[in-house]
N, C-alpha and C positions, 0 to 999 in steps of 0.2 A: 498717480503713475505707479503701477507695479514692476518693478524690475527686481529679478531673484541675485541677490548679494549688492542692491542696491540701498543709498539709504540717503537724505540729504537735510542738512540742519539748517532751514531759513534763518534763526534768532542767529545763530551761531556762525551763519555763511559757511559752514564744510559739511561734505560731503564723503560718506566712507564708502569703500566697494571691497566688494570681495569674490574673489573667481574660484571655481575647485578644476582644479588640475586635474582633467579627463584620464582614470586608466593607473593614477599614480597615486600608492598607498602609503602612508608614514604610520609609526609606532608612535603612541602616546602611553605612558603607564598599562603598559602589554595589549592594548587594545588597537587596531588597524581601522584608521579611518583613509580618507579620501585628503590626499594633500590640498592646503589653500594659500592664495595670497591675499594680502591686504595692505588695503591705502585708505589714507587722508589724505583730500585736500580742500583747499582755500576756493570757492566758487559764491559770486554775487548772488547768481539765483539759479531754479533746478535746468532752466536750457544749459546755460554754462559747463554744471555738474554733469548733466546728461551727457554731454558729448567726452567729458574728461573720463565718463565712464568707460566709455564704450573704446574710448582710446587706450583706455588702461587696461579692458579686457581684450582686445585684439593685442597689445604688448606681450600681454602672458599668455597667450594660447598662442600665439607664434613662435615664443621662446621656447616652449615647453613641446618636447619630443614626444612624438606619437605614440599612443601604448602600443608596447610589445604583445605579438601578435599571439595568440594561445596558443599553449605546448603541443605540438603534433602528436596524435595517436598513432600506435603501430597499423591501422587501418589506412588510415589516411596517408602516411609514408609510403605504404606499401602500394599503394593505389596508386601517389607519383611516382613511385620509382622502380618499383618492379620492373615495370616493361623495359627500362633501361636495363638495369642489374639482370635479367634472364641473358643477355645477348652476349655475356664475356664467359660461358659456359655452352660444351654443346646441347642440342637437340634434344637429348634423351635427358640428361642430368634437371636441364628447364625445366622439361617434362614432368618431372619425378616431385622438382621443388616446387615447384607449380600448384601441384595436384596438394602438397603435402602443406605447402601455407594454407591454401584454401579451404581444404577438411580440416586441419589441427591446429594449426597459428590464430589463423584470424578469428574460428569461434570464442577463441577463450582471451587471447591479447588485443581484438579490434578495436576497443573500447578504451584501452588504458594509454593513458599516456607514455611516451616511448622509455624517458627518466624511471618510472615507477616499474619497468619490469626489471625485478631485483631478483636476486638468490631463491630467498623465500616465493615468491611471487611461482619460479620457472619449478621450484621444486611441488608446489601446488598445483603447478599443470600436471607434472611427468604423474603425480600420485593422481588427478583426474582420470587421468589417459589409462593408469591401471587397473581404477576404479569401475570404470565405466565399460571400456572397450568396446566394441563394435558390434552391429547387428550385420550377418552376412544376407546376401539377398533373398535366403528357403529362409532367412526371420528365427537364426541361432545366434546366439550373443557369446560371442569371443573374446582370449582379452589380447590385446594387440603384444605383436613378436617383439621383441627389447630391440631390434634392428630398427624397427619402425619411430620408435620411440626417438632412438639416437638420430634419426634423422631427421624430425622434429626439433630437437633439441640444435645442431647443426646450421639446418635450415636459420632458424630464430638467429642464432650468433651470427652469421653471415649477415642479417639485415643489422643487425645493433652496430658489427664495427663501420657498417657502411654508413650509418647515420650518425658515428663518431668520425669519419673522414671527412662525412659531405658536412659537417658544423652543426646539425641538429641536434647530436648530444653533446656536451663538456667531456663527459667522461664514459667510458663504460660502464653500464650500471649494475654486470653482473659481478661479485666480486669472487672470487676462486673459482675453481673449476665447474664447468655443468656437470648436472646430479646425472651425467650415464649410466646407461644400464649394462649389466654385466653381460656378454655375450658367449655361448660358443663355439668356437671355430670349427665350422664344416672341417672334417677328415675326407676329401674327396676322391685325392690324388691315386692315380695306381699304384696298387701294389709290384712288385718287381713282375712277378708271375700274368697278374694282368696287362701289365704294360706288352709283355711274348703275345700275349693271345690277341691283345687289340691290334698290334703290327702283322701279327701272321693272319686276322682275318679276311685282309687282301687278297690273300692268296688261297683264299678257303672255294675253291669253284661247287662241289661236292655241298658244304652246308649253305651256299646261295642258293644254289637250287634247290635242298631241303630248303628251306627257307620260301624261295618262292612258288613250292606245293601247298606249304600249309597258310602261305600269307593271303596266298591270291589264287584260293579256290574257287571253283567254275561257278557262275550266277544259278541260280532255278530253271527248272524245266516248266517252260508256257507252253502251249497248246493254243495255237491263234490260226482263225480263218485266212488269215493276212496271207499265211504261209502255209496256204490250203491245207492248217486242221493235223499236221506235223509238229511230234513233240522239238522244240528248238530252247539251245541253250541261251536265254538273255544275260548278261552282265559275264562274270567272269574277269577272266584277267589270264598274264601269261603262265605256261604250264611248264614245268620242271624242265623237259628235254628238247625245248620248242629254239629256233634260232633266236627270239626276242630274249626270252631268258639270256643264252650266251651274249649277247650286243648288251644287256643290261647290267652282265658281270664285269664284263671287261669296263663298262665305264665306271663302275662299282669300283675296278681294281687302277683303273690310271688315275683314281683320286689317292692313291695312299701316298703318294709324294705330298700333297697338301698338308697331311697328317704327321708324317715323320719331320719335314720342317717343323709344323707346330710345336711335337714334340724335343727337337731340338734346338728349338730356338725360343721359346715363350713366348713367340707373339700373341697377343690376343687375335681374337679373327676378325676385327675391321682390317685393322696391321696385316695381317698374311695377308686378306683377299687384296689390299691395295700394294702389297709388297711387290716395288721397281726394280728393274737388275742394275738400276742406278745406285742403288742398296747392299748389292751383292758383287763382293771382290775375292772372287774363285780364285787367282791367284795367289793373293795374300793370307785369303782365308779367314774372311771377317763381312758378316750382317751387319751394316749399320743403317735401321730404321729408324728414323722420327718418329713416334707414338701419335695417334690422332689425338689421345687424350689427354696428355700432358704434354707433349709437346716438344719432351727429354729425348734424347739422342739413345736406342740401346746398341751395344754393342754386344755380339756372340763372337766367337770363333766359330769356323766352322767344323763340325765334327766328319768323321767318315761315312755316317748315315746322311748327315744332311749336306754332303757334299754330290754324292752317287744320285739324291733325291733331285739335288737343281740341275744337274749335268742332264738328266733323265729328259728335264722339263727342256731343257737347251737344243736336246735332241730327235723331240716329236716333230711330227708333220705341221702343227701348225704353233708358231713362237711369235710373242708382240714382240715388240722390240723396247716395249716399255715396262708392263707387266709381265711376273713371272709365272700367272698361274691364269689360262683363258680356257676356254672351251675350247671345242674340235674346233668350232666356226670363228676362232680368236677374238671372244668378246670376253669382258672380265665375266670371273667366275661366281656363279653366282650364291649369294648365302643360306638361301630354300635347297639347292645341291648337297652342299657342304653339311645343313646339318640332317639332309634323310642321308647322306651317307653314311655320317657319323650315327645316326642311330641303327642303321644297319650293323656296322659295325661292332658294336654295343651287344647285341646281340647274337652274330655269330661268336662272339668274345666269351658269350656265358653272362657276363657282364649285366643282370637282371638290378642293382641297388642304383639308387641316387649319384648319376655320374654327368655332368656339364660339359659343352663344351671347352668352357674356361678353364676347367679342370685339367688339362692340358697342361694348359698354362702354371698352375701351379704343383703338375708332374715335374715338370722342367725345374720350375725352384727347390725342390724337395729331391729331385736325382741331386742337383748341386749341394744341396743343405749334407747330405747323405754321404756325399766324398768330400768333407773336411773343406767347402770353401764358403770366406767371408761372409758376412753379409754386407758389405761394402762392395763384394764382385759381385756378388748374386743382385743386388740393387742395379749394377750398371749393365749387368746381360736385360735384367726386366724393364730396363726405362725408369725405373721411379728415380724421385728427388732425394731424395735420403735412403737411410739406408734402415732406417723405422719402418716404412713404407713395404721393406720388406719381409718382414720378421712374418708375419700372417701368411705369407707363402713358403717359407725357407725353412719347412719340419724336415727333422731327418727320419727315412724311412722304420720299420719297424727291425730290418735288416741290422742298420746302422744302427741302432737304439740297442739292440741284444750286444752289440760291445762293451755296453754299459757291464752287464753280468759276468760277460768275459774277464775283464780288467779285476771286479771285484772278487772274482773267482780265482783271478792268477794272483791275486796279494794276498785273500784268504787260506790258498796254501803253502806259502813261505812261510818257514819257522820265524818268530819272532820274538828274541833275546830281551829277559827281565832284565829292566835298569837299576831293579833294588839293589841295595849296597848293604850289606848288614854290618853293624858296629863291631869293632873287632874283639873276636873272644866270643861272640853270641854264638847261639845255635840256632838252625833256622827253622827248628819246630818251634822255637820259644815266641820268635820274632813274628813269623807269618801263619806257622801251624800245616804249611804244605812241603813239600819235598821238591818237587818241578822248578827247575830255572829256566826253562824253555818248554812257552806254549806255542798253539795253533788257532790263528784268529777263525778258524774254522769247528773249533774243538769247542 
């Protein structure tokens, strides 16, 4: 009879056995083997022993806890759990993380265990990622925006603590901060002078029309039997002094309330176009929106531009009763409207550089940053949670920032009085070798 860790002594009548503990490893003199148990017993003959075996190895494989299951990969986590984890983020953000595990996470972490992405480990990606960079689709090789990167890096920590919540990891395994990359802050905000030209080009009727001779020039001249063999104009669009021009200016020009809100009040433009007069306390004189994005309550006052702008909207022909900003035909207003207007705008403006509609939004921070207030207030007009959150929008303009020279200009021409004391009895050509007790931090 062959049985593995069996063994039975007839002269002797005993019988030894011995079981290896499935999954479970012991140290011996630095070495890891395979844990075991072992017996002696008393048995007349090998049926006796046979059975005291089997009773002995069903004993120990019963008592003996199941091996622990192998360490999950970041691939394999990400496979369970993503689909959960996407759904407490909106739409677009998913989107973004989505897109950005898939191309950047999981080629380079799929394989590793979730423990082993350490320091070193995430700093060998971010120097791949530089290394490498990307091929665009004409087949040029770029190297990815430090933007990109950070949000790689991001992405990654949001999966680790989530797998330090759900009990998958002990610990987090990154220790200090992730290796980010240094960024620079778009300057996008208007300047004092562009901020006049983008509010007055509402009222620009003269360069709309310049504008739509040169935008929306007449199609080609065909010549078709169709239209018995007559030169006729195909394509085209409206003409400078036509009524369609005029009907296209005026709706051109009843969206500039949407804009002067924007600009006085930060909302971003999900927030305006969803913005309720539930929101709006024209009496008291305070916007308080909920942010679709976070979630944080902001609070504005209202100014006198953006006061005259809701009244406006209060006073057309057609007002929801829910929404403050609809169509003629009071249907919410729509975001394909809002941004060809804004790019109209843009360009009656003069307005030719890199300018967003979000840019707006952090005009509004930077008017505030500009006249001396918090970044604790300016956090609570923009909705964010902290007041960190706002420092990336809250520049003060170049206007504000020339006070800097002023100040040092006004100190630098005050006399200001030597505090030297010469010993008494000296002379102060001996002492210093100059004659002046009074200089000019300008001199």
């Amino acid at each position: 009879m062959n049985l593995p860790g069996f063994r039975f002594d007839a002269k002797a009548q005993l019988a030894h056995f011995e079981v290896v503990l499935p999954g479970v490893l012991a140290s011996k003199r630095g070495k890891r083997k395979f844990a075991r148990r072992r017996r002696t017993v008393a048995a007349k003959d090998v049926i006796e022993a046979t059975a005291k075996f089997h009773a002995f190895r069903k004993e120990i494989l019963e008592a003996t806890p199941p091996p622990p299951a192998p360490p999950a990969t970041f691939g394999a986590y990400v496979a369970e759990h993503w689909p959960t984890m996407k759904k407490r983020v909106s739409e677009r953000t998913a989107a973004l993380d989505t897109d950005t595990i898939e191309k950047r996470l999981l080629p380079f972490f799929g394989a590793l265990e979730l423990a082993k992405i350490t320091g070193p480990v995430v700093r060998d990606f971010v120097g791949t990622l530089r290394r490498d960079g990307y091929v665009t689709r004409g087949g040029e090789k770029k190297a990815f925006a430090p933007d990109t990167i950070n949000m790689a890096l991001r992405a990654l920590r949001k999966i680790l603590r989530d797998a330090v919540e759900r009990g998958e990891l002990a610990t987090y395994p990154i220790r200090g901060k992730l290796p980010l990359e240094k960024t620079t802050p778009l300057r996008l905000e208007l300047s004092r002078d562009e901020l006049r030209a983008f509010v007055g080009a509402f009222d620009d009727e003269a360069g709309f029309r310049a504008m739509i001779a040169e935008e929306h020039a007449a199609g080609p001249i065909r010549i078709s039997d169709h239209f018995g063999g007559k030169p006729r104009v195909f394509g085209g669009g409206l003409t400078r002094d036509s009524l369609g021009a005029g009907y296209y200016f005026e709706r051109f020009r009843a969206s500039r309330v949407l804009f002067v809100v924007a600009l006085e009040t930060g909302l971003a433009k999900k927030d305006l176009l969803g913005l309720r007069w539930a929101s709006v306390d024209l009496e008291n004189g305070w916007v308080r929106a909920t942010r679709g994005k976070t979630k944080v309550e902001a609070q504005v006052p209202i100014s006198a531009a953006c006061r005259a702008a809701l009244k406006d909207c209060k006073e057309r022909d057609v007002v929801s009763p829910e929404l403050v900003f609809v169509t003629e035909e009071g249907r919410p207003y729509p975001a394909s409207t809002l941004l060809r207007h804004f790019t109209i705008a843009k360009l009656l403006a003069g307005i030719r550089r890199r300018f967003r509609f979000h840019d707006l939004r952090h005009t509004f921070a930077s008017r505030l940053a500009s006249r001396g207030q918090s970044l604790q207030v300016i956090a609570k007009a923009l909705g964010h949670t902290t007041a960190r959150m706002a420092e990336r929008y809250a520049r003060p303009d170049e206007e504000a920032m020339r006070g800097i020279a002023a100040a040092l200009d006004a100190d630098s021409s005050a006399p200001v009085k030597c505090a030297f004391e010469m010993p008494p009895g000296a002379k102060l050509e001996r002492v210093m070798g100059i004659e002046p007790t009074t200089f000019s931090l300008g001199s």
